[in-house]
C-alpha positions as CSV (number, residue, x, y, z in Angstrom):
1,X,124.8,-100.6,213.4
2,X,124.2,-97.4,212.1
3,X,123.3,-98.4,208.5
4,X,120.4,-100.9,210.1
5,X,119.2,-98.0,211.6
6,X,119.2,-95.8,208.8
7,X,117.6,-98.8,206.1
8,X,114.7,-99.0,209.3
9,X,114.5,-95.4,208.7
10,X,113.9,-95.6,205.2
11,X,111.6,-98.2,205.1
12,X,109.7,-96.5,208.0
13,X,109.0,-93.4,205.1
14,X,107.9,-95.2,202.6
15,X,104.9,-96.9,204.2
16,X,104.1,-93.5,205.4
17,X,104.3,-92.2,202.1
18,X,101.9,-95.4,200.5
19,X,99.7,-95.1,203.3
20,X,99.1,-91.5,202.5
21,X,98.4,-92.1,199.1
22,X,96.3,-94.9,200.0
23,X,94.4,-92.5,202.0
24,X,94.2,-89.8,199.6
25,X,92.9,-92.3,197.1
26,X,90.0,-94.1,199.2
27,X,89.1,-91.1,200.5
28,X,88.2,-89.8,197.0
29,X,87.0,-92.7,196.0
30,X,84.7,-92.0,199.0
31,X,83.2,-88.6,198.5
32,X,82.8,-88.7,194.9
33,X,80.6,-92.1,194.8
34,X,79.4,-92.6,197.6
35,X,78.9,-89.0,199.6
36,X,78.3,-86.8,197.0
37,X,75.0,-86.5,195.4
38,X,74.5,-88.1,192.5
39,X,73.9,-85.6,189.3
40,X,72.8,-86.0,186.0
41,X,75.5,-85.5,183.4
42,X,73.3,-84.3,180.6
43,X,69.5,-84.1,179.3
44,X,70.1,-86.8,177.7
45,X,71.2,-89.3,180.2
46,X,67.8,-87.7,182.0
47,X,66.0,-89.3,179.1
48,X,67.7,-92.9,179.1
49,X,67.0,-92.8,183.0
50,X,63.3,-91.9,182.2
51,X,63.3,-94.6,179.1
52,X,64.7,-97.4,181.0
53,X,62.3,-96.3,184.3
54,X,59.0,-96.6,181.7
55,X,60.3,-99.7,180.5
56,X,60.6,-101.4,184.1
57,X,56.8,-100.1,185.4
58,X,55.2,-101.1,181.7
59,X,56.8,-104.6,182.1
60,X,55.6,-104.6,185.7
61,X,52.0,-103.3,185.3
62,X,51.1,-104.2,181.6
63,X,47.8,-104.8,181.1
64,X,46.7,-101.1,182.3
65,X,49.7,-99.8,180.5
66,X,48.7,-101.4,177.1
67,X,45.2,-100.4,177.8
68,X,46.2,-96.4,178.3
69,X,48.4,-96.6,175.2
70,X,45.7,-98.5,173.4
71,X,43.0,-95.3,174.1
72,X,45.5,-92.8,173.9
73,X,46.6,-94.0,170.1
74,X,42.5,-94.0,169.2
75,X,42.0,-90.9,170.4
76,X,44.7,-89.2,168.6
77,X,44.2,-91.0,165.3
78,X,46.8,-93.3,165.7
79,X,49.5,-90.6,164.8
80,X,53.2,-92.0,163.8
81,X,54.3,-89.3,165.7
82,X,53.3,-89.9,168.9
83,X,54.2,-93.5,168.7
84,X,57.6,-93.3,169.1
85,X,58.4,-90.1,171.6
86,X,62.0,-90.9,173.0
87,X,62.4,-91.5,176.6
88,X,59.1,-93.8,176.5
89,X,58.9,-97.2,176.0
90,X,58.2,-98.3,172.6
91,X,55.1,-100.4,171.3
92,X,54.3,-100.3,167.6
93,X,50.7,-100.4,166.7
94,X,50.7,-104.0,165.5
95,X,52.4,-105.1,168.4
96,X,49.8,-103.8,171.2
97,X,46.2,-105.5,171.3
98,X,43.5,-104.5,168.5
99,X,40.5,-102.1,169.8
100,X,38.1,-104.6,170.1
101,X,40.2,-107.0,172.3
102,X,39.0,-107.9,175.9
103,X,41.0,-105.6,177.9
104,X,41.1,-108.6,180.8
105,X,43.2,-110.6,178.6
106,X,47.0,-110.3,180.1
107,X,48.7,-111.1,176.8
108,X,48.9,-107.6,175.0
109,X,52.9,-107.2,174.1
110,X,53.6,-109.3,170.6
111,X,57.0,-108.1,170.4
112,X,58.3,-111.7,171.9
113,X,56.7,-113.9,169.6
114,X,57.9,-112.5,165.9
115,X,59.5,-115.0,163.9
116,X,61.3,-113.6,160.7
117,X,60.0,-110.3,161.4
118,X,56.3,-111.3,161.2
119,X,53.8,-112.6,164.2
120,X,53.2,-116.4,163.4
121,X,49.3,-117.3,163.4
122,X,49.8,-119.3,166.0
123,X,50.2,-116.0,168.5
124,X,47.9,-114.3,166.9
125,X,44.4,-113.0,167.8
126,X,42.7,-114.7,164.8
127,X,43.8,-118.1,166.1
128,X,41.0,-119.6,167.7
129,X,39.2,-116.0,167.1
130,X,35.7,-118.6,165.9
131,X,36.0,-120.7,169.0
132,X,36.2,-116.8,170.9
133,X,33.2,-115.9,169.3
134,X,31.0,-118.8,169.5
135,X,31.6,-118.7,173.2
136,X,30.6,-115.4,173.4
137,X,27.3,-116.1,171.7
138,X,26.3,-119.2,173.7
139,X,26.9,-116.7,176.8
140,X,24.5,-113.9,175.6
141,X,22.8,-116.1,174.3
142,X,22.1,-117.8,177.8
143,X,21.9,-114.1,179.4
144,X,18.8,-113.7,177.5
145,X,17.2,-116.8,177.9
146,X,17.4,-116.4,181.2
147,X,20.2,-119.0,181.9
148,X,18.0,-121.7,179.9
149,X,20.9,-123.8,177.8
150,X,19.6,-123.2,174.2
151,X,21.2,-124.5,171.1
152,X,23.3,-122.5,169.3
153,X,24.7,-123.4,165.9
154,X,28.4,-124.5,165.5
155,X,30.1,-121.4,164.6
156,X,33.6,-123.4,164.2
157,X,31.9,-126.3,161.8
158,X,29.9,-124.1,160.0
159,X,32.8,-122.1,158.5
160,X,34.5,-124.9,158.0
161,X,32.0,-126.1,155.6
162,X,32.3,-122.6,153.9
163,X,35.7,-122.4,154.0
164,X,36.2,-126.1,152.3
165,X,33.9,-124.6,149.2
166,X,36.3,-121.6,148.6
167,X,39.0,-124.0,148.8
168,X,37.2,-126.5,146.3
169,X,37.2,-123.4,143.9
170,X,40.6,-122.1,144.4
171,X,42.4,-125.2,144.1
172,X,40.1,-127.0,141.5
173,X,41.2,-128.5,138.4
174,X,40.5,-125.6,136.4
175,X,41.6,-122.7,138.4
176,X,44.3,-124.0,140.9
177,X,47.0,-122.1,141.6
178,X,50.1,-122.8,139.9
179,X,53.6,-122.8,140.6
180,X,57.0,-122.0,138.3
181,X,58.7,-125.4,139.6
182,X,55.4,-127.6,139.6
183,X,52.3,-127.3,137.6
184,X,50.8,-130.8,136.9
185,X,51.5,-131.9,140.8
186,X,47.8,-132.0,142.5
187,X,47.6,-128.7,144.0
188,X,45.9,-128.4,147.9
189,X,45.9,-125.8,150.0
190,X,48.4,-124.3,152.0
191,X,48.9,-125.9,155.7
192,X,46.8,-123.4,158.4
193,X,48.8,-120.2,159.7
194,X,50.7,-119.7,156.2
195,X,51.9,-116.3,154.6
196,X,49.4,-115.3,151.8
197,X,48.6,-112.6,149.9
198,X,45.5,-111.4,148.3
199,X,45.1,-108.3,146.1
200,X,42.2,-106.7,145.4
201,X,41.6,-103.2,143.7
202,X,40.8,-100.0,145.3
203,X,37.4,-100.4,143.3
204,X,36.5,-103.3,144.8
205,X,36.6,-101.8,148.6
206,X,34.3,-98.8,148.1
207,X,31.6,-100.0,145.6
208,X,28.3,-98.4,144.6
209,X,25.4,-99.6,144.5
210,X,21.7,-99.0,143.8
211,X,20.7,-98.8,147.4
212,X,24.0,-98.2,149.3
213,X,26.8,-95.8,148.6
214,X,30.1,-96.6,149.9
215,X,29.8,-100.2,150.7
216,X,32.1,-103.8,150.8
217,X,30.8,-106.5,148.9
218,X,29.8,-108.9,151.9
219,X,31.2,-111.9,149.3
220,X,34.9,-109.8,149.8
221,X,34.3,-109.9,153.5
222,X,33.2,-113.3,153.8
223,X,36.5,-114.4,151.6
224,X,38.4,-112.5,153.8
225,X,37.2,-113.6,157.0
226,X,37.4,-117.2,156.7
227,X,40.4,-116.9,155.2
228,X,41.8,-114.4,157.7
229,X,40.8,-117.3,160.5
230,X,42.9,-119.6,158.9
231,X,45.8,-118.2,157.6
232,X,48.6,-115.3,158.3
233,X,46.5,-113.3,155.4
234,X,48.4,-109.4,154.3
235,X,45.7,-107.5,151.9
236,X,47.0,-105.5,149.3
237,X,45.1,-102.8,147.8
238,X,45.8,-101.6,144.3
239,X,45.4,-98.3,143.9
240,X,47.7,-97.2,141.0
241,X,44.7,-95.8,138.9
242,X,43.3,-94.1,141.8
243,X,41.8,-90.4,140.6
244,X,43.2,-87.7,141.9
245,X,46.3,-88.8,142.5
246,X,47.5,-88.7,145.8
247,X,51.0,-87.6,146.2
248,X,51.1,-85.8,149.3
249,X,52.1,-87.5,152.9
250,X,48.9,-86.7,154.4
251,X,46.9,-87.5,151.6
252,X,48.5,-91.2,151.7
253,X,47.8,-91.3,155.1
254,X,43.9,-90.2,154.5
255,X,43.3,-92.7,151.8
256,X,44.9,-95.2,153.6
257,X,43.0,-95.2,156.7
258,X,39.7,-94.8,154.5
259,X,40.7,-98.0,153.0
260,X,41.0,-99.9,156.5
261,X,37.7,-98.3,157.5
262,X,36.0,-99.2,154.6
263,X,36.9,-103.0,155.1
264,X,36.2,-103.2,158.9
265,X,33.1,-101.4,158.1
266,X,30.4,-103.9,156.2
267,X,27.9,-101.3,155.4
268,X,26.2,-104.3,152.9
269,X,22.4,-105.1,152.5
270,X,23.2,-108.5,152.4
271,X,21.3,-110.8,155.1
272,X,24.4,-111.9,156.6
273,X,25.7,-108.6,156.4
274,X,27.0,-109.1,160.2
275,X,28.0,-112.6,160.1
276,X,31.3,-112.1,158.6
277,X,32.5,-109.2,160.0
278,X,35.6,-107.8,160.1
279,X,37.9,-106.5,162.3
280,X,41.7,-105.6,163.9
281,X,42.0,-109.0,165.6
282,X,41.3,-110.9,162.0
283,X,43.3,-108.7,160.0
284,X,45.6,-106.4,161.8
285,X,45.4,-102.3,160.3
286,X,49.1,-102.9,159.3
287,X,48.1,-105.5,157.5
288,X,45.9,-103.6,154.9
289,X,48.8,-101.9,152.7
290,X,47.5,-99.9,149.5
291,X,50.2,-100.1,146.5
292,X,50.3,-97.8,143.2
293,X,52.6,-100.2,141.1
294,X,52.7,-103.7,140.1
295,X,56.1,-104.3,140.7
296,X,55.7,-102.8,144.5
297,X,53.6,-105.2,144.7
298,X,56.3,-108.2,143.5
299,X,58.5,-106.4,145.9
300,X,56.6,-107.3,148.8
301,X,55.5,-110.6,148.6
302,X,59.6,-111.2,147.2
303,X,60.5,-109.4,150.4
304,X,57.8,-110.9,152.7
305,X,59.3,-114.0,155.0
306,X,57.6,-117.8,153.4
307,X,54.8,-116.5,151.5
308,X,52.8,-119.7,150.4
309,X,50.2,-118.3,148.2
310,X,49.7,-114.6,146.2
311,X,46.6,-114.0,145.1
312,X,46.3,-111.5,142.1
313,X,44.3,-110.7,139.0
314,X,47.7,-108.9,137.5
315,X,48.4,-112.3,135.1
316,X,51.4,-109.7,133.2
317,X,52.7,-107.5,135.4
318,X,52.8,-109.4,138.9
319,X,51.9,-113.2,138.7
320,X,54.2,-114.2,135.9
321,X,56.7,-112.1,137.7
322,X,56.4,-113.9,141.0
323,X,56.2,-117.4,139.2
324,X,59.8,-117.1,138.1
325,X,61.0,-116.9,141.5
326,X,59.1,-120.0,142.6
327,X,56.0,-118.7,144.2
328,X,52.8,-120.2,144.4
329,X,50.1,-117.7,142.8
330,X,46.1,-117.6,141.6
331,X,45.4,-115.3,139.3
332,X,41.5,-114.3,139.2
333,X,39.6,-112.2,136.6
334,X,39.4,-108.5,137.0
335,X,35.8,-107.2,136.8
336,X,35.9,-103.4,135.4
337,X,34.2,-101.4,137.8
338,X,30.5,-100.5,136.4
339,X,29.2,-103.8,137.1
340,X,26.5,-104.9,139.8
341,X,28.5,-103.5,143.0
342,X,30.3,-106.7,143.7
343,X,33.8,-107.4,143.9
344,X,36.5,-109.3,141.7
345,X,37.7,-111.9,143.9
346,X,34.1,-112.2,145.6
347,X,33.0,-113.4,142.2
348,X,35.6,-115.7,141.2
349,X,35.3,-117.7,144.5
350,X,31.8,-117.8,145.5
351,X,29.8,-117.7,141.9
């Protein structure tokens, strides 16, 4: 009887013992998640907090969001470093809308639609950038007419028609583009929304003429913008016998954004001087890149995801190059600079 009494006993202190650890433990548990306040461990975790707080309220109010980053990148130049402060969210330039983009359109963020590293032309502004346009005409158009439905001319067929003759000369008989695996198959042209490439010289982009200093062929623009309507189209400047050199960061930077102004900017005498204009939703900024060397330039395309044409006036030192890995090219005749003020390429494909 006694040695019940005594295993009762035992068993009797051990739950008292677990049930005061049990205590101790939730009680603990307790003050240090739930009562205490909750404190920052380091500056650092202050910034993730921050980071991942800017990320929620730009995914929940974008379109003024895109809008204040849009203005604040103008206004300061468009300065790398402010582009990518940590603790806010991150929007490369590329990826937020171009300048000149109607600020009531909701779709801003691009960063969901790259494929292989590049926007296809499908999700980008220039797609359907004619039909835009044209609509926008017939509505001012109407404004000043006093609501009186007028007829305005086709924007969409009529650079259709001019886009079919710059195709007739690039892919003629006698200059088509060529390819290492296939040169006697009939050539055509690439399908719509394709990688291609077009190089022109640094010459060719600030021209002089008789009556204008500083201006773009308008032949260059128009190439550019039917062709930047139609297809994913990356512009390389070559600049590798550019006087002075530039070798300093900030002089790179200067010439580089004097290039992209100088394109977006048609300063011609032409007549049409306005009708093919350029601009950030046609041809994104980071898509104007100014190279010093020929084989930079076969590293790009080389590196660039399903480029379908290159088009260069290099026949040596970049086309023959790029043919040996199977790419399709055009090489054009280089004009030396002291002719008539118009460029290369605007010659070779409208005469």
């Amino acid at each position: 009887m006694a040695i019940v009494n005594e295993t009762s006993s035992d068993t009797n202190n051990m739950l008292l013992y677990v049930s005061i650890i049990g205590f101790a433990i939730i009680s603990y548990v307790l003050y240090k998640f739930v009562l205490s306040p909750s404190q920052p461990a380091n500056t650092q975790q202050r910034q993730q907090q921050q980071q991942r707080t800017a990320a929620s309220s730009t995914r929940t109010i974008r379109p003024s969001t895109s809008t204040t980053s849009t203005a604040s990148s103008t206004t300061k130049n468009n300065t790398d470093n402010d582009d990518y402060k940590f603790g806010q969210s991150r929007h490369p330039s590329h990826l937020l809308p171009p300048s000149n983009w109607s600020k009531s359109n909701n779709r801003v963020d691009l960063s969901g639609y790259l494929l292989k590293g590049i926007i296809p032309f499908r999700s980008t502004y220039a797609n359907g950038y004619e039909v835009r346009l044209q609509q926008q005409q017939k509505m001012k158009k109407n404004e000043q007419t006093d609501g009186k439905d007028e007829e305005v001319k086709d924007l969409v067929v009529v650079n259709r028609k001019e886009r079919a003759r710059i195709f007739a000369r690039m892919f003629s008989s006698s200059t088509s583009a060529t390819t290492a695996k296939s040169t006697s198959t009939p050539t055509k042209p690439p399908n719509r929304g394709s990688n291609i490439v077009i190089t022109i010289h640094h010459t060719d982009v600030i021209t002089t003429t008789s009556n204008n200093n500083n201006c773009v062929d308008s032949k260059l623009h128009k190439i550019l913008y039917l062709l930047g309507t139609y297809y994913n189209v990356f512009v390389l400047v070559d600049a590798s016998d550019v006087e002075p050199k530039i070798v300093k960061d900030v002089q790179v930077k200067e010439y580089i954004d004097k290039i992209r102004t100088q394109l977006y900017t048609n300063n011609s005498s032409s007549n049409n001087s306005n009708e093919y204009q350029l601009n950030e939703q046609i041809i994104p900024t980071h898509r104007i890149i100014v190279t010093t060397t020929s084989s930079g330039r076969v590293a790009f395309v080389r590196q660039l995801a399903d480029t379908q044409l290159v088009v260069d006036y290099d026949r040596d030192g970049v086309v023959t190059e790029l043919e040996r890995f199977g790419f399709r090219t055009l090489c054009y005749p280089r004009v030396e600079e002291g002719g008539d003020g118009e460029s290369s390429l605007g010659k070779f494909l409208i005469p």
